[in-house]
BAVOLUM-539832 format. One record per residue: x, y, z of N, C-alpha, C in turn; residue in one letter. Coordinates in steps of 0.05 Angstrom, whole numbers. Layout:
NODE,n.east,n.north,n.up,ca.east,ca.north,ca.up,c.east,c.north,c.up,aa
NODE,X,Y,Z,X,Y,Z,X,Y,Z,A
...
***
This chain:
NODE,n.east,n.north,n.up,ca.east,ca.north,ca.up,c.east,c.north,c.up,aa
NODE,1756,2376,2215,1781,2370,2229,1798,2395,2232,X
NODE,1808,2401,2214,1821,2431,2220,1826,2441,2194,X
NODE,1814,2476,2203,1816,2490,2174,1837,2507,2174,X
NODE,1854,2508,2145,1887,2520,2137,1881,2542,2111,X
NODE,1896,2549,2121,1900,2564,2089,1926,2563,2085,X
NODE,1930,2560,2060,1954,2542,2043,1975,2569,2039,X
NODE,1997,2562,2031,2015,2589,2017,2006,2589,1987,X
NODE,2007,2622,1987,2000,2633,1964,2029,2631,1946,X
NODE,2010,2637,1916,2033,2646,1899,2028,2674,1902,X
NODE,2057,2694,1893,2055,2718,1891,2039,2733,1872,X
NODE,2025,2748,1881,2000,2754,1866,1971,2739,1861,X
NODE,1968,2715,1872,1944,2707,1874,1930,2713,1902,X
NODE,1897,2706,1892,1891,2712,1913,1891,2690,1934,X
NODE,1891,2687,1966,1898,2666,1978,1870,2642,1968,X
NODE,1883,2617,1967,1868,2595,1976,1861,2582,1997,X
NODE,1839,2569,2005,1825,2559,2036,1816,2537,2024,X
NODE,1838,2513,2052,1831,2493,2039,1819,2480,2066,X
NODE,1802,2460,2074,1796,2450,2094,1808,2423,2093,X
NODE,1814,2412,2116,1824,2380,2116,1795,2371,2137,X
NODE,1793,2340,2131,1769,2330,2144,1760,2308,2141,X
NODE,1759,2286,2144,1761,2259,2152,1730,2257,2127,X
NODE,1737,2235,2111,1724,2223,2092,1701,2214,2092,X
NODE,1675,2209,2079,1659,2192,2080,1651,2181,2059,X
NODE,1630,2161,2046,1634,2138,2033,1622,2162,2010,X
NODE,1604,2186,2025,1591,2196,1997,1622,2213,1975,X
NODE,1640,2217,1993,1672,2228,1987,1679,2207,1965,X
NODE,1674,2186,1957,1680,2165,1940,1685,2167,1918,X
NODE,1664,2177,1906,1668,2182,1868,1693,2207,1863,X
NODE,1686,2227,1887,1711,2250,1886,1737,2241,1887,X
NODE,1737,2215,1904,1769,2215,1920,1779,2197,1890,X
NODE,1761,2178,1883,1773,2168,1861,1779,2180,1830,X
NODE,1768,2193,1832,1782,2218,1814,1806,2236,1816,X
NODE,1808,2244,1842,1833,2254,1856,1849,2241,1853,X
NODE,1843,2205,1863,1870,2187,1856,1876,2186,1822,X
NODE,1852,2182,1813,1868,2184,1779,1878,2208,1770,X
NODE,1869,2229,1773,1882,2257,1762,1912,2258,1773,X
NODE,1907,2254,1805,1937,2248,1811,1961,2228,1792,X
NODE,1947,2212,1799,1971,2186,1787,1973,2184,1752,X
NODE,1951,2191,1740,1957,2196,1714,1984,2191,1701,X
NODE,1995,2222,1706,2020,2227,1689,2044,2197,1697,X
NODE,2038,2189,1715,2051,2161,1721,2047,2130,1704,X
NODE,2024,2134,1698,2004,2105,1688,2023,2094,1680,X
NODE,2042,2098,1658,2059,2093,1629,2080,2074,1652,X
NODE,2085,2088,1675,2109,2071,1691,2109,2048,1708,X
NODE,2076,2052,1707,2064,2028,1730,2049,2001,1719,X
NODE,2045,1978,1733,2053,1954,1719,2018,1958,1713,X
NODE,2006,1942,1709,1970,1946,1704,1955,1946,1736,X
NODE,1975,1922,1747,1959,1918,1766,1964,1928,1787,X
NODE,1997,1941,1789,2004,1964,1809,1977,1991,1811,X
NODE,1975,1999,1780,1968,2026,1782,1930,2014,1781,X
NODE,1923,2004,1777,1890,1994,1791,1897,1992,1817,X
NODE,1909,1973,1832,1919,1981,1869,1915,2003,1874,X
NODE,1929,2022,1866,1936,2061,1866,1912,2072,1872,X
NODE,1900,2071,1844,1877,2082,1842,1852,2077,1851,X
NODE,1855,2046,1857,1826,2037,1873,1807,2038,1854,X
NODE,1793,2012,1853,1762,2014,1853,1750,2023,1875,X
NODE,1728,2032,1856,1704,2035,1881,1699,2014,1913,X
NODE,1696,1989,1909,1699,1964,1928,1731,1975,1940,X
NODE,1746,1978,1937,1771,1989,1953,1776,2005,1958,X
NODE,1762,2019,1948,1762,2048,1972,1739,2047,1991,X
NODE,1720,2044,1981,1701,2029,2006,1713,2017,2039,X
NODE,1722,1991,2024,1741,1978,2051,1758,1996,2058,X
NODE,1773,2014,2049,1795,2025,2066,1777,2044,2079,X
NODE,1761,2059,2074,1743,2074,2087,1732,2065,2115,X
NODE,1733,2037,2111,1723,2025,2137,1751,2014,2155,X
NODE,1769,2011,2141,1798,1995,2164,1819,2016,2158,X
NODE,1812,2047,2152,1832,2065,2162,1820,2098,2161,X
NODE,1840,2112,2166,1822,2145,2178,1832,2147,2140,X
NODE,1818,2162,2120,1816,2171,2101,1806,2205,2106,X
NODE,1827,2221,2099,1822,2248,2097,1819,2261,2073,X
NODE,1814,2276,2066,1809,2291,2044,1808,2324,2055,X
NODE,1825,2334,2025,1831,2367,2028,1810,2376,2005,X
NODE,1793,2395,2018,1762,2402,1999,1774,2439,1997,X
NODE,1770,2456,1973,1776,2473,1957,1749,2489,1979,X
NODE,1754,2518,1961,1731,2536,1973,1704,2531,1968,X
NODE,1708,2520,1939,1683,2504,1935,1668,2474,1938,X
NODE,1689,2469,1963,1690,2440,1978,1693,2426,1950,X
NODE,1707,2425,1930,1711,2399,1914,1741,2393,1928,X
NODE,1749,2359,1922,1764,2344,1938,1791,2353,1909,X
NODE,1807,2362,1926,1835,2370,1919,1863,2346,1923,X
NODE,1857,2334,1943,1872,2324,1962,1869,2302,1978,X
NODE,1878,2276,1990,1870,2254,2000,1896,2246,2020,X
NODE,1890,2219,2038,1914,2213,2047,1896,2198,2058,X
NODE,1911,2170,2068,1901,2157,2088,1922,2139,2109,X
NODE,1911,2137,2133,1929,2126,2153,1912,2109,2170,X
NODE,1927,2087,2185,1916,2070,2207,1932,2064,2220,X
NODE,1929,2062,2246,1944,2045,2259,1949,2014,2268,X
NODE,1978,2003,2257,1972,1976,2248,1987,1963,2276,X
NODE,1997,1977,2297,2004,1962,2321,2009,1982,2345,X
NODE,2008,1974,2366,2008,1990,2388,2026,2020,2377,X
NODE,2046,2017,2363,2061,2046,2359,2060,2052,2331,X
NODE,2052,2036,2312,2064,2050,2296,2036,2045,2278,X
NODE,2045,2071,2253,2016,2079,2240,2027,2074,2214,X
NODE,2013,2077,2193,2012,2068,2161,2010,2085,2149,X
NODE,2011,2098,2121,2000,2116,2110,2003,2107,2089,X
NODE,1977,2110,2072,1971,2100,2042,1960,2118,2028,X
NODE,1955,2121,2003,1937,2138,1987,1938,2162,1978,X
NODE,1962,2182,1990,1970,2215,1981,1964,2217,1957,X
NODE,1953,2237,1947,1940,2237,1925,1926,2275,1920,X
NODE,1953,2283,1900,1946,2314,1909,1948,2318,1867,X
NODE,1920,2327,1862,1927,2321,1825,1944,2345,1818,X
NODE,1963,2340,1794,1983,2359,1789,1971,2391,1776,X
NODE,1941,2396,1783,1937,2421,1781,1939,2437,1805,X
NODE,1940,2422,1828,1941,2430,1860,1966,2438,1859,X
NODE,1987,2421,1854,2015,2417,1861,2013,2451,1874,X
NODE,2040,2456,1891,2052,2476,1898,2028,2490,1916,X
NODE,2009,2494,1926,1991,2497,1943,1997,2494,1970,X
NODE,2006,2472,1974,2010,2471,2006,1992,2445,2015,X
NODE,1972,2440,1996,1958,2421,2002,1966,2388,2015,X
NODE,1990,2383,1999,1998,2359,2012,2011,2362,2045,X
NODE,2027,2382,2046,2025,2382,2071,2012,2393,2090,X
NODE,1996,2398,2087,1969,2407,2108,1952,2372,2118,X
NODE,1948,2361,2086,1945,2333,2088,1966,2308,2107,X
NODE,1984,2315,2107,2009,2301,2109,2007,2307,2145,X
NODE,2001,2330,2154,2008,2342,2176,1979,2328,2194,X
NODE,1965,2335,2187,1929,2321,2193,1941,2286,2195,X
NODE,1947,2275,2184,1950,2252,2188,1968,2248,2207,X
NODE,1992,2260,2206,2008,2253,2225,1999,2254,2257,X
NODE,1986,2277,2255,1977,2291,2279,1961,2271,2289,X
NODE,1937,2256,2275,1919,2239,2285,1928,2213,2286,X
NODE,1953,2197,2284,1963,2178,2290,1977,2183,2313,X
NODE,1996,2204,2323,2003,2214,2343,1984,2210,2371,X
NODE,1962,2222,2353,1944,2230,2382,1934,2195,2393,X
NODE,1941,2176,2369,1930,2147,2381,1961,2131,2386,X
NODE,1969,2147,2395,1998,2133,2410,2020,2131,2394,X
NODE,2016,2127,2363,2040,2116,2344,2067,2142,2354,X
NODE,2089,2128,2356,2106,2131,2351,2129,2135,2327,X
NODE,2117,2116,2311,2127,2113,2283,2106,2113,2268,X
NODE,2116,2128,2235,2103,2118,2223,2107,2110,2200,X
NODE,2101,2085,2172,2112,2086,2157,2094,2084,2131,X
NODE,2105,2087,2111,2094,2088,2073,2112,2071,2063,X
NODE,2091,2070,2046,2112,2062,2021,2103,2074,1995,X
NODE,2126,2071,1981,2122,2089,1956,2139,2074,1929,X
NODE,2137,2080,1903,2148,2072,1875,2166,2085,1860,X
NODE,2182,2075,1849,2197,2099,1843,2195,2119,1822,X
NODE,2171,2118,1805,2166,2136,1787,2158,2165,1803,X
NODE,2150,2157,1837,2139,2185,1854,2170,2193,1860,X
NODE,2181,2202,1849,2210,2220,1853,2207,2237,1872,X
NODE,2182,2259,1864,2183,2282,1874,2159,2284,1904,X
NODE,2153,2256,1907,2135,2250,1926,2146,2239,1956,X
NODE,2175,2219,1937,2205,2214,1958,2208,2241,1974,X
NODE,2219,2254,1950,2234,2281,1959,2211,2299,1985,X
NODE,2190,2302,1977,2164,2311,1994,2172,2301,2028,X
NODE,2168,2267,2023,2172,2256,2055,2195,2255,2064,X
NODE,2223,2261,2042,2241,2263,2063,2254,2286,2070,X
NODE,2237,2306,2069,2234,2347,2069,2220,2338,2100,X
NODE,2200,2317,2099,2181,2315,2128,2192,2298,2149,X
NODE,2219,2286,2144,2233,2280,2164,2230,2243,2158,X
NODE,2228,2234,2142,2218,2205,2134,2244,2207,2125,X
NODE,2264,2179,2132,2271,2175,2127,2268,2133,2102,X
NODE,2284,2130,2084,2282,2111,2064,2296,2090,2080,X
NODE,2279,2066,2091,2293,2039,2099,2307,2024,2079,X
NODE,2311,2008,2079,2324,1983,2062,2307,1969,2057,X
NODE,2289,1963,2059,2261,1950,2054,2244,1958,2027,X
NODE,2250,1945,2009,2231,1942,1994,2223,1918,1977,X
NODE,2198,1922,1975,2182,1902,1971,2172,1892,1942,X
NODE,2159,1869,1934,2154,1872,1906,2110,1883,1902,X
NODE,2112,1893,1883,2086,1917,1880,2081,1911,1862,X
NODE,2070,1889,1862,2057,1875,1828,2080,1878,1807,X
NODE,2112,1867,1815,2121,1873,1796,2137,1903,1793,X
NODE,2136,1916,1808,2151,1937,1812,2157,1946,1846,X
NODE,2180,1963,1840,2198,1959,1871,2189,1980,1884,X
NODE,2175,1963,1909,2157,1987,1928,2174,1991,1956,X
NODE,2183,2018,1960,2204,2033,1975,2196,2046,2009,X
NODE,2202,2025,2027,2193,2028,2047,2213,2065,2063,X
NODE,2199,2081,2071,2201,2108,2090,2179,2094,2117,X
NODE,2207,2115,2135,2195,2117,2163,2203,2134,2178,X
NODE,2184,2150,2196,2183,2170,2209,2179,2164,2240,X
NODE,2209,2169,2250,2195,2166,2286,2187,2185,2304,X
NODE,2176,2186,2320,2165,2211,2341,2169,2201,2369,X
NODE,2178,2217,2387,2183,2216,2414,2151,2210,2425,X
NODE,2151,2189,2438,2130,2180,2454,2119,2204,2469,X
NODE,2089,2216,2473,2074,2222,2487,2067,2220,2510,X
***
């Protein structure tokens, strides 16, 4: 899909990260990505919120098949990075699954991810697009509303915990 190279820290040497649309053999990786990610969270999430999160195998499967699933692969192509999006009506697109584990953090990786998705909901007409998120992701809020997402009034219940609807609009094409 398209290859980035991320911002460096000062004094390292640069990192190259590729973004690139998922496949089912991506599976055992991405679900590791989602637990390494969400981890430091577990303690805040209800049982059955944070199994949702992380997916079984059978659900990431299906989403593999009813949305674009990307993944950000390291120099040594291991999966760093995830995101997924679909489009759920003539304009507007979804995004589920960000998932960048906290040894990545500060890389650039989420938004290279973040940007890839947007870009390819764009190119299928959406106009809008929206997430949702929990509130233990503080710094994951703060992330999408740095990318122009703004927080609706909408939120929903998440097995028991309060799931926080963001939306992002784009001038029609």
């Amino acid at each position: 899909m398209e290859k980035s190279h991320a911002p460096q820290a000062a004094g390292a040497a640069p990192d190259e990260f590729v973004i690139r649309p998922a496949s089912a053999a991506d599976a055992g990786a991405i679900l590791q990505c989602l637990r390494a990610a969400f981890a430091p969270y577990r303690s805040q999430y209800t049982p059955q919120g944070y199994l949702d999160t992380v997916m079984t195998l059978d659900t990431l499967l299906q989403r593999l098949t009813s949305m674009t699933v990307l993944v950000a692969l390291d120099a040594r192509r291991n999966v760093v990075g995830t995101i997924g999006g679909a489009v759920v009506s003539s304009s507007e697109g979804h995004l589920r699954g960000m998932a960048v584990p906290p040894q990545w953090h500060g890389r650039g990786i989420a938004q290279l991810l973040l940007d890839a998705i947007e870009k390819h909901l764009a190119g299928r007409g959406c106009t809008r697009i929206s997430l949702d998120t929990t509130e233990p992701l503080y710094r994951a809020m703060r992330f999408y509303e740095k990318n122009g997402f703004q927080r609706t009034a909408k939120v929903a219940d998440f097995f028991g915990m309060p799931l926080i609807e963001f939306v992002k609009h784009f001038p029609p094409r």
